[in-house]
Chimera marker file (.cmm) of the C-alpha trace (Angstrom):
<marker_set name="trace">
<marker id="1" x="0.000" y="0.000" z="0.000" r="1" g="1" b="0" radius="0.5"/>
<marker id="2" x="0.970" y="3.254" z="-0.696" r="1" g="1" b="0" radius="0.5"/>
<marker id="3" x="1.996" y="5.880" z="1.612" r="1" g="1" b="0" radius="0.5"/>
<marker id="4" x="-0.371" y="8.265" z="0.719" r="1" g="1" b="0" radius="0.5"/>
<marker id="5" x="-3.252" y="5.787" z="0.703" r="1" g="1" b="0" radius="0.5"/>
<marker id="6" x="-2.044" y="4.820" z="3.987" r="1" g="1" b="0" radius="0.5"/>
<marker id="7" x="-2.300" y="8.615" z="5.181" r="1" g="1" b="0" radius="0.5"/>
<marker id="8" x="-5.801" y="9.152" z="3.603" r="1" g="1" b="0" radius="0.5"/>
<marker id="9" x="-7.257" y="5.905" z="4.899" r="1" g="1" b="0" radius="0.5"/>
<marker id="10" x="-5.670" y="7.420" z="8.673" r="1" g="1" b="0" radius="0.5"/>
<marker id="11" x="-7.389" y="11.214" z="7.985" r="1" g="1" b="0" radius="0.5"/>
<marker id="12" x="-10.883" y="9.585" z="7.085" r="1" g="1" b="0" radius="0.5"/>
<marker id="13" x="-10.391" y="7.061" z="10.185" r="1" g="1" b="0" radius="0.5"/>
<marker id="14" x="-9.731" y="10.604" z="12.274" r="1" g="1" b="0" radius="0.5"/>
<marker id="15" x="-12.749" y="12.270" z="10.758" r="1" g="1" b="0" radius="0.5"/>
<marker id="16" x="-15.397" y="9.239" z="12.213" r="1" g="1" b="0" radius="0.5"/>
<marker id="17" x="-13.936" y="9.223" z="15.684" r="1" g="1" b="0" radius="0.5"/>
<marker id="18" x="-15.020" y="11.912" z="17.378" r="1" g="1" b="0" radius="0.5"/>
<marker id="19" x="-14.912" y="11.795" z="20.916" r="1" g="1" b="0" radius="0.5"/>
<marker id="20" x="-15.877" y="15.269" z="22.052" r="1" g="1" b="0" radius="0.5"/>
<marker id="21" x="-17.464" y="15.951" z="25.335" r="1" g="1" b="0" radius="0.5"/>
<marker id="22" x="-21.310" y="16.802" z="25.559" r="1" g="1" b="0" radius="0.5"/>
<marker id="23" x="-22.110" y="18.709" z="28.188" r="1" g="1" b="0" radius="0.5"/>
<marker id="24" x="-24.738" y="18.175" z="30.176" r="1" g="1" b="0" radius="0.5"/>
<marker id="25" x="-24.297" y="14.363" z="30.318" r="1" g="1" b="0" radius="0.5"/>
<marker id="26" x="-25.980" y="11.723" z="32.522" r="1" g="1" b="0" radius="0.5"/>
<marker id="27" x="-26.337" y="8.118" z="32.236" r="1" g="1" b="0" radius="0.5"/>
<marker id="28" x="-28.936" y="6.096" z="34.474" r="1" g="1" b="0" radius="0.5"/>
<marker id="29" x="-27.276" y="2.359" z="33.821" r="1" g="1" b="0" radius="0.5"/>
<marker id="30" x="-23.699" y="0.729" z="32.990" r="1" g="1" b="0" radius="0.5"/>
<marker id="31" x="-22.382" y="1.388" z="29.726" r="1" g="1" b="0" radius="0.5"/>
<marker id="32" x="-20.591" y="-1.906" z="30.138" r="1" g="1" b="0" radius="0.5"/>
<marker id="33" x="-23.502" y="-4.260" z="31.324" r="1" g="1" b="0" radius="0.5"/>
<marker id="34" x="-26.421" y="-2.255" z="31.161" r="1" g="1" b="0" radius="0.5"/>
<marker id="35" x="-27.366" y="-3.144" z="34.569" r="1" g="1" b="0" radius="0.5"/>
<marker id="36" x="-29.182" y="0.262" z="36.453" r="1" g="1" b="0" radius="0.5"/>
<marker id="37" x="-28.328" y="-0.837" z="40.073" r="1" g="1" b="0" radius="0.5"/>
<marker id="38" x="-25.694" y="1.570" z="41.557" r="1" g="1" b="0" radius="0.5"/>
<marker id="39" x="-23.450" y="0.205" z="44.100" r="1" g="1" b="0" radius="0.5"/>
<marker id="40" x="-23.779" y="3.033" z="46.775" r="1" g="1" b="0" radius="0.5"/>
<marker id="41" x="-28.019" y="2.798" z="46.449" r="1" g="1" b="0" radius="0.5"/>
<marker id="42" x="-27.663" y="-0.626" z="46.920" r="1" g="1" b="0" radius="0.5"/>
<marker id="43" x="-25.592" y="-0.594" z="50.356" r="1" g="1" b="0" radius="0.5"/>
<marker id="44" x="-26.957" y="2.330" z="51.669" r="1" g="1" b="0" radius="0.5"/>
<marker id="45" x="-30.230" y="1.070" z="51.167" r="1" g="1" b="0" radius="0.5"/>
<marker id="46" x="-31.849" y="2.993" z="54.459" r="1" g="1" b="0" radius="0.5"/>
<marker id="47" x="-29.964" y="5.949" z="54.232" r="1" g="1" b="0" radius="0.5"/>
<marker id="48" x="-30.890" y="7.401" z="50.981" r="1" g="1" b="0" radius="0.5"/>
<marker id="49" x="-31.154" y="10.723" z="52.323" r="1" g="1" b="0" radius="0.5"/>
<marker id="50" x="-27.816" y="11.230" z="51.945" r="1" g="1" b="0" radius="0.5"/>
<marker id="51" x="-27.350" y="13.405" z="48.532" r="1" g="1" b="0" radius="0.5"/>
<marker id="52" x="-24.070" y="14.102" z="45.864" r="1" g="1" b="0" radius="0.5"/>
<marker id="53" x="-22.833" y="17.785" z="44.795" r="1" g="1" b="0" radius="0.5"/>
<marker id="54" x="-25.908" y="17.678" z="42.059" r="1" g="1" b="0" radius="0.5"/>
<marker id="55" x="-28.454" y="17.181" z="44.720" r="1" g="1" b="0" radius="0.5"/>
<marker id="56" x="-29.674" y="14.078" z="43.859" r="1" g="1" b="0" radius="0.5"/>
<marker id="57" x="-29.188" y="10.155" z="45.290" r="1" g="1" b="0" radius="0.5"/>
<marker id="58" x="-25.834" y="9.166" z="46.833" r="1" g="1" b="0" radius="0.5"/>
<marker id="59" x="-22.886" y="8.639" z="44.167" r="1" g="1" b="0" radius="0.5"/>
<marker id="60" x="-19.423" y="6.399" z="45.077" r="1" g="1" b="0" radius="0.5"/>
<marker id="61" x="-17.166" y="9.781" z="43.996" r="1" g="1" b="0" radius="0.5"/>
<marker id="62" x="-17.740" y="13.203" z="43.184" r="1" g="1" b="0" radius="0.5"/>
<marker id="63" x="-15.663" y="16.227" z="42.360" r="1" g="1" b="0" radius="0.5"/>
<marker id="64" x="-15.190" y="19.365" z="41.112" r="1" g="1" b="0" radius="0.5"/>
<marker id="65" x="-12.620" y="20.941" z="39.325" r="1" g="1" b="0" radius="0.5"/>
<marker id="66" x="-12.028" y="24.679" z="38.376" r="1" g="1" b="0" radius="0.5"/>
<marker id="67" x="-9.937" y="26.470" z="35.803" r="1" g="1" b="0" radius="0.5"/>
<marker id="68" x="-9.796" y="29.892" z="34.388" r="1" g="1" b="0" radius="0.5"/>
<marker id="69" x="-9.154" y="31.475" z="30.664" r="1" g="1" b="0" radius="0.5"/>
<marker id="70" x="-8.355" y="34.713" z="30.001" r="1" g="1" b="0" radius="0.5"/>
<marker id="71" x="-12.136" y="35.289" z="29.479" r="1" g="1" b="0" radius="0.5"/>
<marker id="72" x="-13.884" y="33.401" z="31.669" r="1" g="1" b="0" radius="0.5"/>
<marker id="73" x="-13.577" y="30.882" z="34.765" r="1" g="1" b="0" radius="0.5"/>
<marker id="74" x="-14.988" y="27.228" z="33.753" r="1" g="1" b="0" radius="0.5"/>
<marker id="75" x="-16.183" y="24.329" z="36.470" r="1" g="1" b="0" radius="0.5"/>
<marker id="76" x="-15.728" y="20.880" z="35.698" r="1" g="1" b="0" radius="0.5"/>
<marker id="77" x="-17.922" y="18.504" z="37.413" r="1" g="1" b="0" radius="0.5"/>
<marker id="78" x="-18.234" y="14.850" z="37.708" r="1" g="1" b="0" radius="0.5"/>
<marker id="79" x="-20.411" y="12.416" z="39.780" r="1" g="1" b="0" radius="0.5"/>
<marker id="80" x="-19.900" y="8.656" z="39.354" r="1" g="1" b="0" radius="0.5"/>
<marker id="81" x="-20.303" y="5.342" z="41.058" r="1" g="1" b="0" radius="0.5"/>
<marker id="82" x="-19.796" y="1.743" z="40.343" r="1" g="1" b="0" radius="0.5"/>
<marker id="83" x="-21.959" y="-1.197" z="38.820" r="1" g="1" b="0" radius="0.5"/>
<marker id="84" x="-23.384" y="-3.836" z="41.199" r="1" g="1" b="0" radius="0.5"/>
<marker id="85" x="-23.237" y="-6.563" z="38.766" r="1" g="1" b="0" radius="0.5"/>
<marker id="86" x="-19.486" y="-6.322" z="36.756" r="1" g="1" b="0" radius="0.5"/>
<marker id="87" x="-18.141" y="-3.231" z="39.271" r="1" g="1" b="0" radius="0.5"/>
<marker id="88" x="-17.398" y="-1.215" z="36.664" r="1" g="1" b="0" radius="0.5"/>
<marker id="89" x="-16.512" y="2.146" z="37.800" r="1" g="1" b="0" radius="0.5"/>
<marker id="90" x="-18.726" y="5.139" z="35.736" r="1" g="1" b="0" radius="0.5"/>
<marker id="91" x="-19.795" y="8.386" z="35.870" r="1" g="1" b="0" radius="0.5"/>
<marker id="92" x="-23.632" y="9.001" z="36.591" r="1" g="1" b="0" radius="0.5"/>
<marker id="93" x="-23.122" y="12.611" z="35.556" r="1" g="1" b="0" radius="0.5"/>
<marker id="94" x="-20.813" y="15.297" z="34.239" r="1" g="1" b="0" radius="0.5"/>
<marker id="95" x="-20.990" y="18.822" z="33.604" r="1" g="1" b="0" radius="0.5"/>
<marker id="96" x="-19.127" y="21.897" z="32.501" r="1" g="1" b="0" radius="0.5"/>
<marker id="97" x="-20.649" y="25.423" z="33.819" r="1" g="1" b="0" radius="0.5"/>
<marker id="98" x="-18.728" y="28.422" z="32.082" r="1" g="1" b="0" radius="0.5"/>
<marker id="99" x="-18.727" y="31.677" z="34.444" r="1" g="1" b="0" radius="0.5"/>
<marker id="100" x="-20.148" y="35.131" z="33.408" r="1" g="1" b="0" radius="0.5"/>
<marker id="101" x="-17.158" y="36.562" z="31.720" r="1" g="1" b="0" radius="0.5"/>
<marker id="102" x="-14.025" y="38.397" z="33.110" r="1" g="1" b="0" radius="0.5"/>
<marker id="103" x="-14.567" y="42.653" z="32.850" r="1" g="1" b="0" radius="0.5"/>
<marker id="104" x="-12.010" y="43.633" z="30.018" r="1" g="1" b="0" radius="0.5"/>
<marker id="105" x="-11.467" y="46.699" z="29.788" r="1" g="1" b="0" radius="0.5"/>
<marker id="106" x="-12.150" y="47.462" z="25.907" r="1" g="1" b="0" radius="0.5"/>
<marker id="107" x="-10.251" y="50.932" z="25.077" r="1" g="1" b="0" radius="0.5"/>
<marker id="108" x="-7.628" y="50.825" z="23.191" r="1" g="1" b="0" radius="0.5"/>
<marker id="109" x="-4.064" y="50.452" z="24.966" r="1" g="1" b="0" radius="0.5"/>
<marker id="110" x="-2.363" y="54.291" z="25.614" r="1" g="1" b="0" radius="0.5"/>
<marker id="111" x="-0.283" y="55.359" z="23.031" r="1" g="1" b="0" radius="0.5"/>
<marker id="112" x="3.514" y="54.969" z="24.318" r="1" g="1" b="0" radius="0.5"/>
<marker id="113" x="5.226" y="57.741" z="22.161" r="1" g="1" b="0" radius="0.5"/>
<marker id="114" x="3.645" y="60.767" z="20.575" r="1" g="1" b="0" radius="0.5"/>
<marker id="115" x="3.788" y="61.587" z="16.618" r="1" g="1" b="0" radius="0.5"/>
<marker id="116" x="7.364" y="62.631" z="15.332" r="1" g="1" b="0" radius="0.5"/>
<marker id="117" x="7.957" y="66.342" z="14.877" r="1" g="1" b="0" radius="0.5"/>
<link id1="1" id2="2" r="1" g="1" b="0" radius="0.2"/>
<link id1="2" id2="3" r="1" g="1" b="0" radius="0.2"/>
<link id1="3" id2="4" r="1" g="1" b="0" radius="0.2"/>
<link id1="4" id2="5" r="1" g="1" b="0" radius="0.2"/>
<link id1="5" id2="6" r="1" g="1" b="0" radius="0.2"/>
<link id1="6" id2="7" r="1" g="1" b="0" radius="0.2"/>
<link id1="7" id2="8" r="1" g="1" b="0" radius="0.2"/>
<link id1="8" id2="9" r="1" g="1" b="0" radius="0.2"/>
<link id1="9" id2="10" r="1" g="1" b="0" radius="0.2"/>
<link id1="10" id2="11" r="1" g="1" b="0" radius="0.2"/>
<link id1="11" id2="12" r="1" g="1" b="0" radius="0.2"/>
<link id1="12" id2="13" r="1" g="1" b="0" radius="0.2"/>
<link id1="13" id2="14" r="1" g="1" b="0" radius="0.2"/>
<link id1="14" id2="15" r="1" g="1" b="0" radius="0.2"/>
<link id1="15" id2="16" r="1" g="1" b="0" radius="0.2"/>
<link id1="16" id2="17" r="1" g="1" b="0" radius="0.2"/>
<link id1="17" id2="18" r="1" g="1" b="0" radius="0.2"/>
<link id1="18" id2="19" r="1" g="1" b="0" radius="0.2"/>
<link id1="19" id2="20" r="1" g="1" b="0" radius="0.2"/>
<link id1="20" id2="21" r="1" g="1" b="0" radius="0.2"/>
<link id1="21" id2="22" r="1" g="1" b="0" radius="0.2"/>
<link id1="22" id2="23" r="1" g="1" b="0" radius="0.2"/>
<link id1="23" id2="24" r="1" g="1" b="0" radius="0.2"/>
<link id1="24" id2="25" r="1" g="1" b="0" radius="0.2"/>
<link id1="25" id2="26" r="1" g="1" b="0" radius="0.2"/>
<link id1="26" id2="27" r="1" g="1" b="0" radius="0.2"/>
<link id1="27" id2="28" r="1" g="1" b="0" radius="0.2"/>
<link id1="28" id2="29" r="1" g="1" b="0" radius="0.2"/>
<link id1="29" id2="30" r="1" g="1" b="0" radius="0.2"/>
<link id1="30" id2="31" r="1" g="1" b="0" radius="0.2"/>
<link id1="31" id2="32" r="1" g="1" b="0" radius="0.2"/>
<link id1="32" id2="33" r="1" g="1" b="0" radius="0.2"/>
<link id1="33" id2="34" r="1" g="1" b="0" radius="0.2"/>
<link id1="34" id2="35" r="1" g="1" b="0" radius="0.2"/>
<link id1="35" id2="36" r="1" g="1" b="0" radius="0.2"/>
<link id1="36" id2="37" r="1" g="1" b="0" radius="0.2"/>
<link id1="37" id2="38" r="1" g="1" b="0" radius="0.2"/>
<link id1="38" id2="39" r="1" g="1" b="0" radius="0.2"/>
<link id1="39" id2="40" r="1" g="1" b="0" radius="0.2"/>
<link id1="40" id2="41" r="1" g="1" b="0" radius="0.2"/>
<link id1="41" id2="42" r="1" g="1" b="0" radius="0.2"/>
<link id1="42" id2="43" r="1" g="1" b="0" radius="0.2"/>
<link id1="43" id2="44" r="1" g="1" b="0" radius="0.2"/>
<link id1="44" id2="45" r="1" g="1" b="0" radius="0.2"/>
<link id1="45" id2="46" r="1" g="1" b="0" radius="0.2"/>
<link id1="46" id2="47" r="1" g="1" b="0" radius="0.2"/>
<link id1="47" id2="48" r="1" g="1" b="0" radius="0.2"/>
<link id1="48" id2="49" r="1" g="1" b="0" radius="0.2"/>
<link id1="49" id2="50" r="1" g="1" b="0" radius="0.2"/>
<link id1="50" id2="51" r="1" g="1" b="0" radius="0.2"/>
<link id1="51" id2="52" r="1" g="1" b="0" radius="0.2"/>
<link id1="52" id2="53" r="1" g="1" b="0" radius="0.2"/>
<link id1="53" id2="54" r="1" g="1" b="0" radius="0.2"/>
<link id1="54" id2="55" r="1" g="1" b="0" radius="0.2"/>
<link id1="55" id2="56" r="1" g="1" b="0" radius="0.2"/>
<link id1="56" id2="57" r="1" g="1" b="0" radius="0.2"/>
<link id1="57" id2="58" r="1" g="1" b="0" radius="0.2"/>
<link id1="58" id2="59" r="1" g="1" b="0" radius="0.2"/>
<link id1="59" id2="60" r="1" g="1" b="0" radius="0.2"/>
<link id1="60" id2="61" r="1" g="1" b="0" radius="0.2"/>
<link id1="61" id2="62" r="1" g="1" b="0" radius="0.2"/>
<link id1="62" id2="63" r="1" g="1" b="0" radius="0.2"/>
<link id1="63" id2="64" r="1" g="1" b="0" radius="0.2"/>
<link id1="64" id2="65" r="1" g="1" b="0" radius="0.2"/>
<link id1="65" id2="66" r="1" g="1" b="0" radius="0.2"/>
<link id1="66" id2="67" r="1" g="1" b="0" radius="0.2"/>
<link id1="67" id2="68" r="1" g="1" b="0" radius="0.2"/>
<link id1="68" id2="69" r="1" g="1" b="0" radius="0.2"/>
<link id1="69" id2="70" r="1" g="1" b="0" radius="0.2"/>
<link id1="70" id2="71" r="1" g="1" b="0" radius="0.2"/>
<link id1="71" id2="72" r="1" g="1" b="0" radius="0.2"/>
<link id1="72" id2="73" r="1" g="1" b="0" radius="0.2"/>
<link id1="73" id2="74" r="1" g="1" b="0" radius="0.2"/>
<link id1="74" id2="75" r="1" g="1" b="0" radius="0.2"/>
<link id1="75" id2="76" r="1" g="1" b="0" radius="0.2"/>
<link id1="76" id2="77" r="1" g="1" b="0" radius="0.2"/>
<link id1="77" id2="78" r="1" g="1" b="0" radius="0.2"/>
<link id1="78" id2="79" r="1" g="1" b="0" radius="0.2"/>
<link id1="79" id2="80" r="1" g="1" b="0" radius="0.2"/>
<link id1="80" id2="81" r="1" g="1" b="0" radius="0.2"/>
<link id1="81" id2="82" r="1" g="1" b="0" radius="0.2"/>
<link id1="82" id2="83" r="1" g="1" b="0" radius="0.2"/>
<link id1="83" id2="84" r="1" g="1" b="0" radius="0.2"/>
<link id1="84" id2="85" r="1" g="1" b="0" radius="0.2"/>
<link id1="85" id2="86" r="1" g="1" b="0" radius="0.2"/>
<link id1="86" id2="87" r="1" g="1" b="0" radius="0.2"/>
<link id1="87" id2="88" r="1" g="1" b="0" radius="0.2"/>
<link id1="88" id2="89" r="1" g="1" b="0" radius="0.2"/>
<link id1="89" id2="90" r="1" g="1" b="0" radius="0.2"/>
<link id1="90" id2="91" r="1" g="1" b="0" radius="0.2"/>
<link id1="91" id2="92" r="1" g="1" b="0" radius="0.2"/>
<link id1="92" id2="93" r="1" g="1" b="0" radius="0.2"/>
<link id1="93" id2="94" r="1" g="1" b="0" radius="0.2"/>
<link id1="94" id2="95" r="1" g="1" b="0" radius="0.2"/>
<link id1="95" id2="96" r="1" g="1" b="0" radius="0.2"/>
<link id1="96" id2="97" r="1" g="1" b="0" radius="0.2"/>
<link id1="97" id2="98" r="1" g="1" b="0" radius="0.2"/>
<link id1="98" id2="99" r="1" g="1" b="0" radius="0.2"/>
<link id1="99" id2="100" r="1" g="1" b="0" radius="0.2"/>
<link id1="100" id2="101" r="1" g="1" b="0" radius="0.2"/>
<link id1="101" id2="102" r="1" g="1" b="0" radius="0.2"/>
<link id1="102" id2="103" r="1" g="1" b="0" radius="0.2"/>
<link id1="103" id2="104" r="1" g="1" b="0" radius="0.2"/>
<link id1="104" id2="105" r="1" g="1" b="0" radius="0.2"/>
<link id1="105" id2="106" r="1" g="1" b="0" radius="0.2"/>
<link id1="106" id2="107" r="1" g="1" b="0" radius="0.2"/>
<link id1="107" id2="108" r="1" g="1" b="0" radius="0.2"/>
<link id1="108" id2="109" r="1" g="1" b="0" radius="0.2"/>
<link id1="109" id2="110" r="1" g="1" b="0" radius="0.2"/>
<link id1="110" id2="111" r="1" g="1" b="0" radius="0.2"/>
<link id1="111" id2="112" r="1" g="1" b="0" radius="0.2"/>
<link id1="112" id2="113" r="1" g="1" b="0" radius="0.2"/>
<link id1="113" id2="114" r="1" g="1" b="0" radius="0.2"/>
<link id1="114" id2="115" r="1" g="1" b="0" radius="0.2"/>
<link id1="115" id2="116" r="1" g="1" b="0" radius="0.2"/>
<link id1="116" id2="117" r="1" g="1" b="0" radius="0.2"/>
</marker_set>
């Protein structure tokens, strides 16, 4: 084979894999199994008062994770637990919440030397 047809066959391969985050996300089962019973609802089975960062039932890990750009600050967060039946470990839900933006200041910078005369 060619090298070029080698290099084409690798840029169309590129162009079907696209494994960009969609934000808000949740799943309600196991993307491995496809069982829905959660590990922590299933040994906390009288104490489901207990809640995650989202506000909703008890998850096996949680966090949160913040970053800033020069416009904005972003928050990263992730809840997840584990499968009952394979113990696959997987997040329940994931979202990214972008700030209101930074004040810029939008007049031009000062001029550092005057006109030549």
């Amino acid at each position: 084979m060619e090298r070029s047809e080698r290099r084409r066959q690798k840029k169309e391969a590129d162009k079907k894999e696209d494994y960009g985050p969609v934000y808000p996300r949740t799943y309600d089962k196991c993307p491995f199994c496809g069982c829905p019973a959660r590990y922590t609802v299933e040994a906390m089975k009288g104490d489901l008062h207990l809640e995650d960062i989202l506000g909703k039932q008890p998850a096996l890990f949680s966090f949160e994770y913040i970053y800033s750009t020069p416009t904005q600050e972003v928050k990263l967060i992730v809840v997840g637990d584990s499968c009952v039946r394979c113990g696959g470990f997987y997040t329940l839900a994931r979202d990214k919440i972008k700030s209101t933006g930074l004040l810029l200041p939008k007049k031009p910078p000062p001029k550092l030397f005057g006109p030549a005369g």
